[in-house]
C-alpha positions in Angstrom: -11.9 4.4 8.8 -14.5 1.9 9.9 -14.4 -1.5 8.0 -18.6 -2.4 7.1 -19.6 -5.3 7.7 -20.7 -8.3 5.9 -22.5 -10.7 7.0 -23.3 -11.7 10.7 -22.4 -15.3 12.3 -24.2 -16.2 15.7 -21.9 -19.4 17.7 -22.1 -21.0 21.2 -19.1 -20.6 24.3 -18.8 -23.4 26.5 -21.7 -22.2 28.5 -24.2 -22.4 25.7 -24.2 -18.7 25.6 -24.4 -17.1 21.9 -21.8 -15.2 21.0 -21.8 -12.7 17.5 -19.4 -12.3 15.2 -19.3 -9.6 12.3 -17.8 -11.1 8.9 -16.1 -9.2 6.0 -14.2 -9.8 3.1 -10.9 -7.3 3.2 -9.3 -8.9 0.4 -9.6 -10.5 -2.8 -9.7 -14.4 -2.4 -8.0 -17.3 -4.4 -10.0 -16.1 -7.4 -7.9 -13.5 -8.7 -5.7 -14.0 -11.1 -2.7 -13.1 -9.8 0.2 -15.3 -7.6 1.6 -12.6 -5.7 -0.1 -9.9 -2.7 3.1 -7.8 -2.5 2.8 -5.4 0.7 5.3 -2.9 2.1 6.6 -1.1 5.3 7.4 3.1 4.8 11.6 3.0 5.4 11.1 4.6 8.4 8.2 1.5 9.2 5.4 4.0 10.6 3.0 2.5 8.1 2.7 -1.0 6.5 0.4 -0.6 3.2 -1.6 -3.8 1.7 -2.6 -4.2 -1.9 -5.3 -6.6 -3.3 -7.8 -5.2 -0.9 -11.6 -5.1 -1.6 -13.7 -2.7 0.5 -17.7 -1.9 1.0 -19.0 1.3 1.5 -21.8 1.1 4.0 -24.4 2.2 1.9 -23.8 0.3 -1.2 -23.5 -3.6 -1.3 -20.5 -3.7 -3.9 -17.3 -3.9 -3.0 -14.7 -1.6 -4.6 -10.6 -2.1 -5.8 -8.6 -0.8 -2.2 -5.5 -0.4 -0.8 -5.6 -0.9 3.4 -2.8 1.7 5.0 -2.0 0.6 8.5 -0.1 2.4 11.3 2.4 0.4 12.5 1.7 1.1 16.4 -2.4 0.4 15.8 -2.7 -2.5 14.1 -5.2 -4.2 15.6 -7.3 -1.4 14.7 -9.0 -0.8 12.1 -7.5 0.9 8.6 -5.2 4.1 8.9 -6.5 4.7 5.7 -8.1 3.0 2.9 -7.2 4.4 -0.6 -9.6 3.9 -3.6 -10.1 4.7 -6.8 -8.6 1.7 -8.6 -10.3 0.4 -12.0 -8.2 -2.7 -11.6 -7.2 -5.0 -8.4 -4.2 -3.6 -7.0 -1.3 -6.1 -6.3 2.0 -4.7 -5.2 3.0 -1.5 -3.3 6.4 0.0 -3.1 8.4 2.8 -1.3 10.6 5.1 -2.6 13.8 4.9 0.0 14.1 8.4 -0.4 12.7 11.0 2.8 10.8 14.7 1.3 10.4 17.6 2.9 7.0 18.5 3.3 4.7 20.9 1.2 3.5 23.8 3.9 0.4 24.2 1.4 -0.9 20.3 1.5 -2.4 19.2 4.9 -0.4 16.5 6.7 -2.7 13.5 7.6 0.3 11.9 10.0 1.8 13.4 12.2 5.8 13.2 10.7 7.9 15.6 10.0 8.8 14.5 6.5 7.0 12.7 3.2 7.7 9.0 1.8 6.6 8.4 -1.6 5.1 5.6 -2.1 3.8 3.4 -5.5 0.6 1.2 -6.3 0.6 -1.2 -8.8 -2.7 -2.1 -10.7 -3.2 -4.5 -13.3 -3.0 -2.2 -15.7 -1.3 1.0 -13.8 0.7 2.4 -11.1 -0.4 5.2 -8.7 2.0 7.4 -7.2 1.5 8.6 -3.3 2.7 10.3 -0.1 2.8 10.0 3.5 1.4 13.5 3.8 -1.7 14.0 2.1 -2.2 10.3 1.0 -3.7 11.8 -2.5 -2.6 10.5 -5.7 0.6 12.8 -6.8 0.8 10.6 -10.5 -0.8 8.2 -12.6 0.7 6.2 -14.9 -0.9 3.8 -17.8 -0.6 2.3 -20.9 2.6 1.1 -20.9 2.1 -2.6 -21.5 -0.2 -5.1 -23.7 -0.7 -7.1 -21.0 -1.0 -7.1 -16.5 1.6 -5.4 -14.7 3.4 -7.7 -12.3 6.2 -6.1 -10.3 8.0 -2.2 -9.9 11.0 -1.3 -8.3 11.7 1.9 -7.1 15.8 3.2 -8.0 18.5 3.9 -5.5 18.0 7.7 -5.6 14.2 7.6 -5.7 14.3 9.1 -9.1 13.0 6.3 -11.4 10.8 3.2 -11.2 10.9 0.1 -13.3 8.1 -1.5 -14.2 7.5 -5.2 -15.2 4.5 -6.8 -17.1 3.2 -10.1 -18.2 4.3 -9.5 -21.7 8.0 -9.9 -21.2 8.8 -6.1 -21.0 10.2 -4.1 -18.6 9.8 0.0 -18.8 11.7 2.9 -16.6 10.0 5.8 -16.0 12.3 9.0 -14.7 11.6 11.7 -12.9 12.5 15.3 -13.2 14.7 16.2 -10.0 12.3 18.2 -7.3 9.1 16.5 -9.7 8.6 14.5 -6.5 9.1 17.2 -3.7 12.3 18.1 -2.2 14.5 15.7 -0.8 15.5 16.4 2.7 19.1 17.3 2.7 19.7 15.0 5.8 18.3 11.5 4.9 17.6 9.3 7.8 20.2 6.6 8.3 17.7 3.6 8.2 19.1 -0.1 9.6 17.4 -3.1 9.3 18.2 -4.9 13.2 19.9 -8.0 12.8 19.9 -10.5 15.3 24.1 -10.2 17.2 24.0 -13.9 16.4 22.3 -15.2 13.0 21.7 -18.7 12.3 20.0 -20.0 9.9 17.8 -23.2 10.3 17.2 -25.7 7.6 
């Protein structure tokens, strides 16, 4: 998906030649009330998705709540995917560390052989996705008086806590197989670290 484009800025090379250069805002700026942009890589890191984002449909001149879904082997490309929909800026997203089989009946977007689950978090709600179809699978709202902060997906992918600016903290749990099957071989996922660590100061 194309990214539209703002605004158009004309400047001079070292020949005097003008060069042009297309400007857009992709994300909300220091103005939002909010200290934290909290992005994530899929556990098997074929797709790194961004929250906070603010997108422009080419025929309209306002901009709309995103979230920006990159692949991880085209990111100087434009947008995998841009998912929309939000009522409220969106500020953190989270996997699930949990591989699905996929649903023969859904269309598969990617081109893996398995689903991650994945969460939004809104201000005021979290969104629950997949790697397949990229369509919201869950919504969930009205669990706090006041902005959602921070979620945390559970070992066995079956419950996410949720945090708020009110001091709260809620779990929500899912029904085994609410989610999709698991696959009954989960990949064995390693971060690489370095065969000799330092750390700096």
């Amino acid at each position: 998906m194309k990214l539209p484009k703002e605004r158009e800025i004309v400047l001079k090379d070292e020949n005097d030649e003008e060069i042009k250069h297309k400007m857009f805002r992709v994300y909300h700026d220091e103005t939002l009330v909010s200290w934290y942009r909290r992005c994530s890589f899929s556990p098997d890191g074929a797709f790194f998705v961004s929250p906070t984002g603010t997108f422009k449909q080419s025929d309209s001149n306002e901009y709309i709540e995103s979230v920006y879904v990159f692949s991880r082997n085209k990111f100087k490309n434009n947008p995998f995917l841009v998912l929309t929909g939000f009522q409220k800026p969106t500020v953190a997203v989270r996997f699930s560390p949990i591989f699905y089989e996929l649903i023969p009946e859904n269309k598969n977007v990617s081109t893996l052989s398995y689903r991650c689950i994945f969460a939004v978090l809104s201000q005021e709600s979290v969104f629950i996705y997949d790697t397949q179809s990229f369509q919201v699978l869950a919504i969930i709202k009205d669990l706090h008086y006041s902005h959602l902060t921070d979620l945390a997906w559970s070992n066995d992918g079956q419950s996410i806590l949720i945090s708020s600016n009110d001091g709260f903290v809620s779990l929500v749990s899912f029904q085994e197989n609410e989610l999709g099957s698991k696959l009954a071989i989960q990949p064995e996922i390693k971060p690489k670290v370095p065969n000799n660590p330092s750390v700096h100061h």
